[in-house]
SENU-73469 format. One record per residue (C-alpha): residue number from 0; residue in three letters; z, y, x. Coordinates in nm, 2 decimals. Each point is the difference from the previous one (the first is absolute). Example, Ala and Ser with C-alpha at 12.3 -4.5 7.8 and 13.67 -1.06 7.14 Angstrom:
residues 2
<node 0,ala,<0.78,-0.45,1.23>>,
<node 1,ser,<-0.07,0.34,0.14>>,
//
This chain:
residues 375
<node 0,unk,<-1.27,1.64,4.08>>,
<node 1,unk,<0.27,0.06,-0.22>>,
<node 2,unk,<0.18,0.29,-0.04>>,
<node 3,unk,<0.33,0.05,0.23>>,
<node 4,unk,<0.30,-0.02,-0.22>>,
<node 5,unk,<0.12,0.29,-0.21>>,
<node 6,unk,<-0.35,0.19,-0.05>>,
<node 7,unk,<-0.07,0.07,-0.37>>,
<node 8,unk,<-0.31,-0.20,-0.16>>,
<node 9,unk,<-0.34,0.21,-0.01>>,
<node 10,unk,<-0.12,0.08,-0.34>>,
<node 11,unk,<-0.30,-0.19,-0.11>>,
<node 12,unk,<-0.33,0.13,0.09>>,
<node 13,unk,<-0.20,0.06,-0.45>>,
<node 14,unk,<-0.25,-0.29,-0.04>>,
<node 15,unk,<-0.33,0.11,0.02>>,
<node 16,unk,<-0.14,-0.17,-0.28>>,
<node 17,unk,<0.29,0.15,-0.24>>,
<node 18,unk,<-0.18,0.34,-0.16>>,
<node 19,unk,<0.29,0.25,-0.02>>,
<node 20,unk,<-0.04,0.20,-0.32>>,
<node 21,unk,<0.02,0.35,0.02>>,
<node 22,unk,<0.26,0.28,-0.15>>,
<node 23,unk,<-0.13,0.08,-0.38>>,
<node 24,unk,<-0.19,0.33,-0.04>>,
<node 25,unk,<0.06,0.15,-0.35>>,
<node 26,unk,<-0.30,-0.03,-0.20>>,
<node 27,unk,<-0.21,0.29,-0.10>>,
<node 28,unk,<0.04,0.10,-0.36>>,
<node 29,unk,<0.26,-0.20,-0.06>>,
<node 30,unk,<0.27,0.21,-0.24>>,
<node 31,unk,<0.38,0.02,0.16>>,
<node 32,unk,<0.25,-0.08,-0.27>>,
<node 33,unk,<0.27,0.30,0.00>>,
<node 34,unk,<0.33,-0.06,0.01>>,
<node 35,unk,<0.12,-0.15,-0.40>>,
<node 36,unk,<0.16,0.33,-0.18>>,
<node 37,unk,<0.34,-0.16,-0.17>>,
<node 38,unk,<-0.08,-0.10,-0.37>>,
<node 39,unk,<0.10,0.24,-0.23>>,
<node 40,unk,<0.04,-0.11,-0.39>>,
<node 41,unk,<-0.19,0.24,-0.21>>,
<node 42,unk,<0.23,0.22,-0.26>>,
<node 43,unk,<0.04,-0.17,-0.40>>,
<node 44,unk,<-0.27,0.13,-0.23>>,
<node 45,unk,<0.14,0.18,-0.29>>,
<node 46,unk,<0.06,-0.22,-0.30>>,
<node 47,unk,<-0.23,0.14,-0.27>>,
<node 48,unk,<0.12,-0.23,-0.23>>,
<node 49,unk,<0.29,0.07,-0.25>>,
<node 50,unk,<0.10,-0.22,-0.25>>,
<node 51,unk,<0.21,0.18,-0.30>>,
<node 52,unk,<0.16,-0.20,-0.21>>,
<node 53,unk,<0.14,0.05,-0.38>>,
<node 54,unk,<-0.10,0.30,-0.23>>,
<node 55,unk,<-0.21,0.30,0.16>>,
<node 56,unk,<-0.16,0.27,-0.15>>,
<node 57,unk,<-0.32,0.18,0.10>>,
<node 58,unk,<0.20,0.27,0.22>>,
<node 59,unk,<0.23,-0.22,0.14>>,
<node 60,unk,<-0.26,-0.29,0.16>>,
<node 61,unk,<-0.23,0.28,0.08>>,
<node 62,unk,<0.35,0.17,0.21>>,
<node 63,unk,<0.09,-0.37,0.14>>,
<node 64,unk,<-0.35,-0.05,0.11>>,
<node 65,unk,<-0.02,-0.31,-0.16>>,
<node 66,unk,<-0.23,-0.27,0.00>>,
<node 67,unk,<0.11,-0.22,-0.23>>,
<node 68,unk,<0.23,0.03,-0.28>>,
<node 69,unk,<0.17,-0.23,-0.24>>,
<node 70,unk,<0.00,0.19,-0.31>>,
<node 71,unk,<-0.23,0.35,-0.01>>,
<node 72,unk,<0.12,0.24,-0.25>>,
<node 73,unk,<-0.15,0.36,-0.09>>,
<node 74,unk,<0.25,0.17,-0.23>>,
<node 75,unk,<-0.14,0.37,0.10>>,
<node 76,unk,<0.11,0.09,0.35>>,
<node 77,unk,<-0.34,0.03,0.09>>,
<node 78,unk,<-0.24,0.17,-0.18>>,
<node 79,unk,<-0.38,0.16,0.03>>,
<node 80,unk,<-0.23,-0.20,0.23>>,
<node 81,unk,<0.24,-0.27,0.21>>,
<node 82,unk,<-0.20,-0.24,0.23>>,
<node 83,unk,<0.22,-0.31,0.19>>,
<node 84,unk,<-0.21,-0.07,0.27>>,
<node 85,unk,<0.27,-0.23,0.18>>,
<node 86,unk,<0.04,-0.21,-0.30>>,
<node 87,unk,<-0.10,-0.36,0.02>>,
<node 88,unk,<0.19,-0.18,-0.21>>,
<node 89,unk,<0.21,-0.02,-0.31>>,
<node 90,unk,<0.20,-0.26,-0.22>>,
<node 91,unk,<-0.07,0.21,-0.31>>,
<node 92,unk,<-0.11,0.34,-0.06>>,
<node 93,unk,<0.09,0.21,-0.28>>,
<node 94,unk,<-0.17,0.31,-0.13>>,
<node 95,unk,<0.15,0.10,-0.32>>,
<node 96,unk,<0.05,0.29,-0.21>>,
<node 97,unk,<-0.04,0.23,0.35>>,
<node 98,unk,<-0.07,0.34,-0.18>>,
<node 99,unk,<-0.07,0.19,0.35>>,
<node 100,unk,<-0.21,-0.27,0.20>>,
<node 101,unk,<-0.37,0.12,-0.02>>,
<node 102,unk,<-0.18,-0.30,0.26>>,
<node 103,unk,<0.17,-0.24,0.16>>,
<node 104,unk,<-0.22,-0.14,0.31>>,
<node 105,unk,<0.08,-0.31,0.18>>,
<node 106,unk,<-0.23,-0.13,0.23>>,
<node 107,unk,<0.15,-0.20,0.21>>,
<node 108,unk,<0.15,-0.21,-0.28>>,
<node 109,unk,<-0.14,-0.32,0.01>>,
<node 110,unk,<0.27,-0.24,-0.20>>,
<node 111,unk,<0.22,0.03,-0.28>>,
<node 112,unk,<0.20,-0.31,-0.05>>,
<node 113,unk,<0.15,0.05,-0.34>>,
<node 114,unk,<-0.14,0.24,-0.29>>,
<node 115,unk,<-0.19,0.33,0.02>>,
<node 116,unk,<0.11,0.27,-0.28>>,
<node 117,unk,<-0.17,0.31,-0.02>>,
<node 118,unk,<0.06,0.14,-0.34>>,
<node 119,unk,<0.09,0.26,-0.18>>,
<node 120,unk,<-0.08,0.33,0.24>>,
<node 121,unk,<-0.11,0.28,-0.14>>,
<node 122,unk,<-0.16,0.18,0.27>>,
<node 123,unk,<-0.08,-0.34,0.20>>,
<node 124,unk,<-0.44,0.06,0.09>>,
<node 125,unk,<-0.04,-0.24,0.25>>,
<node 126,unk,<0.17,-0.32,0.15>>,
<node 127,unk,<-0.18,-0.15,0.29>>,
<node 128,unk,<0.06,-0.30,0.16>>,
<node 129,unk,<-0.31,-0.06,0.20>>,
<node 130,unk,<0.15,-0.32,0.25>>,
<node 131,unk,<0.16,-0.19,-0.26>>,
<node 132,unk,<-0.09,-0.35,0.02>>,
<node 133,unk,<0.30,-0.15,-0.23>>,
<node 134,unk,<0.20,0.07,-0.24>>,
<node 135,unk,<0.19,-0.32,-0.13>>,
<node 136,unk,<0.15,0.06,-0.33>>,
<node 137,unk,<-0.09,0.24,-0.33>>,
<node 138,unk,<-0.18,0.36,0.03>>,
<node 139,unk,<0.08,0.23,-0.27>>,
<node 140,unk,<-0.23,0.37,0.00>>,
<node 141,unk,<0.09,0.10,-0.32>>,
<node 142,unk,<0.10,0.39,-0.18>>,
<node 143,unk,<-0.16,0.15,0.26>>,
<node 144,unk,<-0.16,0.35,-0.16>>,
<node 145,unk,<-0.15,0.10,0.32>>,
<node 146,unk,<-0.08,-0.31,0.16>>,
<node 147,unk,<-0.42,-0.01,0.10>>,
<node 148,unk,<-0.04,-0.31,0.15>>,
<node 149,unk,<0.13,-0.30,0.18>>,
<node 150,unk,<-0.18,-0.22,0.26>>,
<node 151,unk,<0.14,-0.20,0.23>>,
<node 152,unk,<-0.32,-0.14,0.20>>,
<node 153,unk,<0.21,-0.19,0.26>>,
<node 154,unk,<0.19,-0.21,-0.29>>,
<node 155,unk,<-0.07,-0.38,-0.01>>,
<node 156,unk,<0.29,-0.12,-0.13>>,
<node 157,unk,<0.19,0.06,-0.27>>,
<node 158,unk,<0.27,-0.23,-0.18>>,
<node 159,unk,<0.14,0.08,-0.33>>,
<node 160,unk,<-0.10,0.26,-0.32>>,
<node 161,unk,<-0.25,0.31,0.06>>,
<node 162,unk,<0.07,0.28,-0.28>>,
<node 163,unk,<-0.21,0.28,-0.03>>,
<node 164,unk,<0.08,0.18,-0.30>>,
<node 165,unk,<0.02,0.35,-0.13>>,
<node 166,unk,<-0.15,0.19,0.30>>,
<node 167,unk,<-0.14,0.31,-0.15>>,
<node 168,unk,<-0.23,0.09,0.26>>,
<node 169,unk,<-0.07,-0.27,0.19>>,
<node 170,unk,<-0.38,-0.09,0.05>>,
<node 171,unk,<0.00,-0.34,0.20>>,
<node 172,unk,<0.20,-0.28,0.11>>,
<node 173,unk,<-0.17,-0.21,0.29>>,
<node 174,unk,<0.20,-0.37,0.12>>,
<node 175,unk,<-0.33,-0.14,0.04>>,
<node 176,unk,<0.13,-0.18,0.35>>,
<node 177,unk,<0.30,-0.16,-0.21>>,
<node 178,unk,<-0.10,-0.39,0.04>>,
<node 179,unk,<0.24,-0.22,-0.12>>,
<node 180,unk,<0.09,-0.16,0.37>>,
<node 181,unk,<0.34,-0.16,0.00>>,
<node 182,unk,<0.10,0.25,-0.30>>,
<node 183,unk,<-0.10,0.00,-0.34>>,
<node 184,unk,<-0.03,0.31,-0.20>>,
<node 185,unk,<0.19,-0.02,-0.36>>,
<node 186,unk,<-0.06,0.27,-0.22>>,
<node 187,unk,<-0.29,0.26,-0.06>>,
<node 188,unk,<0.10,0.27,-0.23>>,
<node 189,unk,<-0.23,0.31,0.01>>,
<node 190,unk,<0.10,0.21,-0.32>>,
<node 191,unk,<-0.05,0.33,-0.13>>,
<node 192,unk,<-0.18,0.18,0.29>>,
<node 193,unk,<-0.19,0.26,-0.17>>,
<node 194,unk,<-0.20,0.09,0.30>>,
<node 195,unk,<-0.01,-0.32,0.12>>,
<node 196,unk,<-0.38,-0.07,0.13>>,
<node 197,unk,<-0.01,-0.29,0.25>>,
<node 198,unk,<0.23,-0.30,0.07>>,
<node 199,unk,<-0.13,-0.27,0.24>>,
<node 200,unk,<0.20,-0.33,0.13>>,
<node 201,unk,<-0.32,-0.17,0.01>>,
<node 202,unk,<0.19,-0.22,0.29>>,
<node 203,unk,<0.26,-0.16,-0.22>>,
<node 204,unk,<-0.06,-0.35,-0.17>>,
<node 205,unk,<0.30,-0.09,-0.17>>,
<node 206,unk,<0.24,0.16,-0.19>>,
<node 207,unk,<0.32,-0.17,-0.07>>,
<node 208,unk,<0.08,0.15,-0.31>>,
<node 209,unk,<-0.17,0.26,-0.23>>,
<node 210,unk,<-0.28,0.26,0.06>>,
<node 211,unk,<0.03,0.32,-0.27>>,
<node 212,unk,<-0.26,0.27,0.05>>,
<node 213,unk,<0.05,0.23,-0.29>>,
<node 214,unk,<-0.05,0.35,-0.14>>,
<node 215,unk,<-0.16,0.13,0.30>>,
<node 216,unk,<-0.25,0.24,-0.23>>,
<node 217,unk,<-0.23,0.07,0.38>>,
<node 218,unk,<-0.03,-0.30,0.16>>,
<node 219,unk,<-0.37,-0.11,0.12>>,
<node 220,unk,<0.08,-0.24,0.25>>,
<node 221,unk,<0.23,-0.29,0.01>>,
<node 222,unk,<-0.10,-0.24,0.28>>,
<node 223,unk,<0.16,-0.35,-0.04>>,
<node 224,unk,<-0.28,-0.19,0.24>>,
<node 225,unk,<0.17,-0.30,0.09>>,
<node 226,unk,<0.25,-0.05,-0.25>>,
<node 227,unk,<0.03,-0.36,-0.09>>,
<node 228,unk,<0.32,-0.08,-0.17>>,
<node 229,unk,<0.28,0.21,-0.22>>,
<node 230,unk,<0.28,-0.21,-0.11>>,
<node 231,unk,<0.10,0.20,-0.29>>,
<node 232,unk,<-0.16,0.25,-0.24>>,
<node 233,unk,<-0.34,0.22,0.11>>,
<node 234,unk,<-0.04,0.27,-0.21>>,
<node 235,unk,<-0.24,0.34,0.04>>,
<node 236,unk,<0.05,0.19,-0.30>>,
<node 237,unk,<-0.09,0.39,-0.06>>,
<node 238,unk,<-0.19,0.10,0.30>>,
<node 239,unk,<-0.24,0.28,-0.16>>,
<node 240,unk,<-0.23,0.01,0.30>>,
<node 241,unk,<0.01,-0.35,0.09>>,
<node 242,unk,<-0.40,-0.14,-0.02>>,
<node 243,unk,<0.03,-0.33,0.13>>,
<node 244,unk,<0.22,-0.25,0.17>>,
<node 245,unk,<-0.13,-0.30,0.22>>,
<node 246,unk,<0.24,-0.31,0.05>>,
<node 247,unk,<-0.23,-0.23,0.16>>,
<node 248,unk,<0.29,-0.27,0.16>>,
<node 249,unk,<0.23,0.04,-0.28>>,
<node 250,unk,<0.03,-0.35,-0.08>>,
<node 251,unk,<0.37,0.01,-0.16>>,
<node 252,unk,<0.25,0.23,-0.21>>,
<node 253,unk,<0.29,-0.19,-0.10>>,
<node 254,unk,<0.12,0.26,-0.26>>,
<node 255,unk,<-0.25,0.23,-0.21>>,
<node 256,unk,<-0.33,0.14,0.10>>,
<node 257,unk,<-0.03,0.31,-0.22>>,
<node 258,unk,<-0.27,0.26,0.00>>,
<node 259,unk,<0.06,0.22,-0.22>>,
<node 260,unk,<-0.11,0.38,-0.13>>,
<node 261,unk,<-0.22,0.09,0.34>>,
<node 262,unk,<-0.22,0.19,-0.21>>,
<node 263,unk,<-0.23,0.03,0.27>>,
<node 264,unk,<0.01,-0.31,0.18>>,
<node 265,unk,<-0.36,-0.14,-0.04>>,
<node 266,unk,<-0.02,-0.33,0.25>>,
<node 267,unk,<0.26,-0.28,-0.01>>,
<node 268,unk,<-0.04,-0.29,0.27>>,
<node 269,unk,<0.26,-0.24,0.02>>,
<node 270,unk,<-0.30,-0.32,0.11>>,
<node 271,unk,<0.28,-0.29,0.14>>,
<node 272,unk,<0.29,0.10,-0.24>>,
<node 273,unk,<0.09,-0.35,-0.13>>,
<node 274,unk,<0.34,0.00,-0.11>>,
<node 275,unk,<0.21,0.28,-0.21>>,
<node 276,unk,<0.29,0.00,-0.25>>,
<node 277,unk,<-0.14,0.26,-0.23>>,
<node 278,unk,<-0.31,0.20,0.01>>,
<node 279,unk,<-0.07,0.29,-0.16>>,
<node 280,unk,<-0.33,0.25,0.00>>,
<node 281,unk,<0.07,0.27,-0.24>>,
<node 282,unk,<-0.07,0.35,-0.11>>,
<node 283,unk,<-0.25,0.10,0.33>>,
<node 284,unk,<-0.25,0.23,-0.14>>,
<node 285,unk,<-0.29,-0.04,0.25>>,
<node 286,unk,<0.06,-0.35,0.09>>,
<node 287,unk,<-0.36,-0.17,-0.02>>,
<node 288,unk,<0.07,-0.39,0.09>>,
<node 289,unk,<0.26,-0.24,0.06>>,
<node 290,unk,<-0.05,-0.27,0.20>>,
<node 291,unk,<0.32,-0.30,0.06>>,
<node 292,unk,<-0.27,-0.26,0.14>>,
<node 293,unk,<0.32,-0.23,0.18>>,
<node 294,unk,<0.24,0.08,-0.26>>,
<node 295,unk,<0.09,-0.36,-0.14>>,
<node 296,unk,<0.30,0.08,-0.20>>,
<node 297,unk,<0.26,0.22,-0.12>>,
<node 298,unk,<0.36,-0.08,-0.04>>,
<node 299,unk,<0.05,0.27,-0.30>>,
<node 300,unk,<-0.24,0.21,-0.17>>,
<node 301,unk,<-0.39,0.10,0.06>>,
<node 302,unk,<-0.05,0.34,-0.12>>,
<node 303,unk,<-0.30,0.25,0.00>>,
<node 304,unk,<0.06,0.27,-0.23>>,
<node 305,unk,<-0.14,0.32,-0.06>>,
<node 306,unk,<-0.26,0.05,0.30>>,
<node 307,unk,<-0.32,0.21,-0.23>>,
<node 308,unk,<-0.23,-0.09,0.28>>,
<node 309,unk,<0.05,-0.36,0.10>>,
<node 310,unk,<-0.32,-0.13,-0.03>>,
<node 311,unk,<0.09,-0.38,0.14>>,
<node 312,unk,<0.29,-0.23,0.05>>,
<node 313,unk,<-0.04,-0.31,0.23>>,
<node 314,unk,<0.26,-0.25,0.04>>,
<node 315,unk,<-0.19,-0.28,0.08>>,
<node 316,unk,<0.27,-0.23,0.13>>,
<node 317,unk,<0.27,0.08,-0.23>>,
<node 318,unk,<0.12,-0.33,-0.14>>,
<node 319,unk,<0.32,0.12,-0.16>>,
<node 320,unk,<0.23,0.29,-0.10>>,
<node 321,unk,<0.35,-0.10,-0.08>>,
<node 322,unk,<0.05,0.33,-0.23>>,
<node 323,unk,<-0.22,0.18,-0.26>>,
<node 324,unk,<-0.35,0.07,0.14>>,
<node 325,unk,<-0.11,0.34,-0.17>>,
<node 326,unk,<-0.40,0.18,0.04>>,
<node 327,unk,<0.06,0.25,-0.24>>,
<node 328,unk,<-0.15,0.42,-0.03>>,
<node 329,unk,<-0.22,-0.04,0.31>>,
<node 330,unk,<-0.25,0.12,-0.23>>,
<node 331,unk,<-0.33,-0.01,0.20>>,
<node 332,unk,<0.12,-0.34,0.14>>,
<node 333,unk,<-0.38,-0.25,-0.01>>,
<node 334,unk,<0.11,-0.30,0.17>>,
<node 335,unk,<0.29,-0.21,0.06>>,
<node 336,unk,<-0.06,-0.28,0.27>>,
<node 337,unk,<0.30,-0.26,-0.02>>,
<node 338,unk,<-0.18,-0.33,-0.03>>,
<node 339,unk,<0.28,-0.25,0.08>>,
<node 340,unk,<0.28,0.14,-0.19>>,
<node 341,unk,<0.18,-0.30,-0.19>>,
<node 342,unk,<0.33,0.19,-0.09>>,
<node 343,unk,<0.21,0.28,-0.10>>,
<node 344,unk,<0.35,-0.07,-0.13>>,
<node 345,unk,<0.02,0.28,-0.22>>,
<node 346,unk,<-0.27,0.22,-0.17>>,
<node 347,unk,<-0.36,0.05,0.10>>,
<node 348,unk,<-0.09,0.34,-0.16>>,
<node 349,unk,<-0.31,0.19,0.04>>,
<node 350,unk,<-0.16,0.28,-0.16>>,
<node 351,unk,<0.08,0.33,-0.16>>,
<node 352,unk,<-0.25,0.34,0.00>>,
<node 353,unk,<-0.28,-0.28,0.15>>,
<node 354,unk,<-0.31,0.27,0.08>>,
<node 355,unk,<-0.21,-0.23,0.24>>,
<node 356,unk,<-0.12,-0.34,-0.16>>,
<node 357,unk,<0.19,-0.23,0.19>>,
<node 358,unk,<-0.28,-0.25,0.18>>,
<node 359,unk,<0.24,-0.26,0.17>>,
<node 360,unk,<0.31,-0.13,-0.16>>,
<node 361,unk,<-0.05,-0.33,0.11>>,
<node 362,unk,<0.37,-0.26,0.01>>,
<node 363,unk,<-0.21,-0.33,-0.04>>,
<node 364,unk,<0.34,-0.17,0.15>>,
<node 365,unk,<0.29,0.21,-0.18>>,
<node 366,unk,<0.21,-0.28,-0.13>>,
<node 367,unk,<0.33,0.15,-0.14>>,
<node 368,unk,<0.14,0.31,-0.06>>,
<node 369,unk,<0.26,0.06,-0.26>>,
<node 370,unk,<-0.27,0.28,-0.20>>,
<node 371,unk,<-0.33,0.13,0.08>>,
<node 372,unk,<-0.04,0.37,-0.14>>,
<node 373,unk,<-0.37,0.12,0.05>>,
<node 374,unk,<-0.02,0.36,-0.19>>,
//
């Protein structure tokens, strides 16, 4: 029967066969996220880095804290021991005629961009650079009285001339991790080191000018081991000490390759040298053989003077000197080996103060030469 007018509707009895899920029980374990904290930006770290630009001397980027400096002065407001441990970088640095400055340290230094000059200091003992990886122009360590060393182990490149001249007490300088990379050294002078015992750039291959090691009267040790090519004159002359010097990939000087007055200097190798403007063997007092197996020809003269104990000469493969070719007071000289020699543009002289009979002097294919002088 149907309900009498006006009376609300009944709800709706839940179907039986519709499970009704239960409230949600927090899980055991389960962490409660606190309430997010407002974000908070943390405070600026301090800038360590200061950039000073123009002209600065030692006292004044060492006051400025600098890092980096365009153009790095000493002119004596420092003196003693001075270390910059904040420097990292320079555009040049100049060390010259500082009569105060005792050692300059710098190890965080790990580029110069321009030139390095460090010369002329009296009192200057040390000057360390143990990071420096590059320095892209010219280094000049010259008139240094004091000076005892310099090794920059970290080096690998270097771009322009290396002097090292005149450096009274200076024992050793070490660039062996200079490789050429996208530089290319120029110059090698090492001159007039009177204590001078060691010099190794055994990592260098090419020179793009001249190499001049001269008058160092204590050097033992020059290391050259991968040294390939210098594009102008190669000359070792007056190294008292010097007993031998092994130049096993030098395959090319385009100037002169002199060795001259190493009174001591015993072993010679140059095996793949093929290719030299002048060369010259003269005046070594020990020297015992000379061996140019590659050498094919010389663009001016072939000279081998005055060597008293230079027992053998080969130049197997020399074909032709364009100047004079002179053998002359090597007077225990026995044999010369240059089978395949057809000519010499001016004189071919031999002889003088001969002590040894000569057992090879064999040119069965020596075609011209303007005079042949055998004394």
């Amino acid at each position: 029967m149907p309900p009498p007018p006006g009376t609300p509707p009944s709800p709706s009895p839940p179907q039986l066969d519709e499970p009704v899920a239960p409230p949600m029980a927090p899980q055991v374990g389960t962490p409660v996220a606190p309430p997010r904290a407002p974000s908070v930006e943390p405070p600026m770290a301090p800038q360590l880095w200061n950039i000073c630009c123009g002209t600065y001397s030692l006292g004044e980027a060492i006051d400025g804290g600098c890092t980096e400096v365009e153009h790095l002065e000493a002119n004596g407001d420092r003196s003693g021991d001075v270390t910059m441990p904040l420097l990292t970088r320079v555009k040049d640095l100049t060390v010259d005629n500082d009569d105060g400055l005792e050692n300059l340290h710098l190890p965080a230094l790990r580029e110069i961009s321009d030139d390095l000059k460090v010369k002329k200091n009296d009192l200057l003992k040390l000057f360390t650079t143990p990071a420096l990886e590059e320095i892209a122009d010219n280094v000049d360590m010259s008139e240094n009285p004091e000076l005892l060393y310099w090794e920059p182990l970290a080096l690998t490149q270097a771009g322009g001339d290396i002097v090292f001249e005149k450096n009274t007490k200076a024992t050793s300088l070490n660039i062996s991790s200079v490789y050429d990379g996208n530089r290319r050294v120029q110059t090698f002078d090492i001159r007039e080191n009177p204590q001078l015992v060691a010099v190794d750039a055994s990592g260098i291959d090419d020179f793009r000018k001249h190499i001049r090691i001269d008058k160092n009267p204590k050097l033992k040790t020059l290391v050259l081991t991968l040294l390939a090519e210098v594009k102008d004159n190669f000359i070792v002359e007056g190294n008292d000490e010097l007993e031998s010097l092994h130049l096993l990939y030098l395959t090319t000087v385009g100037g002169a390759m002199e060795v001259v007055n190493n009174p001591k200097l015993q072993t010679l190798s140059m095996p793949h040298l093929d290719k030299t403007k002048k060369f010259e063997v003269r005046a070594n007092a020990n020297l015992l053989a000379l061996a140019v197996p590659s050498l094919k020809k010389t663009e001016r003269d072939f000279l081998v003077l005055e060597n008293p104990v230079l027992a053998e000469i080969i130049a197997s493969k020399l074909v032709k000197s364009e100047g004079y070719l002179r053998i002359r007071q090597n007077v225990a000289l026995a044999s010369i080996d240059m089978p395949v020699l057809e000519e010499v543009a001016k004189e071919f002289e031999y002889g003088w103060s001969q002590r040894a009979p000569l057992s090879g002097l064999s040119l069965p294919l020596l075609k011209k030469a303007r005079d042949i002088r055998v004394e």
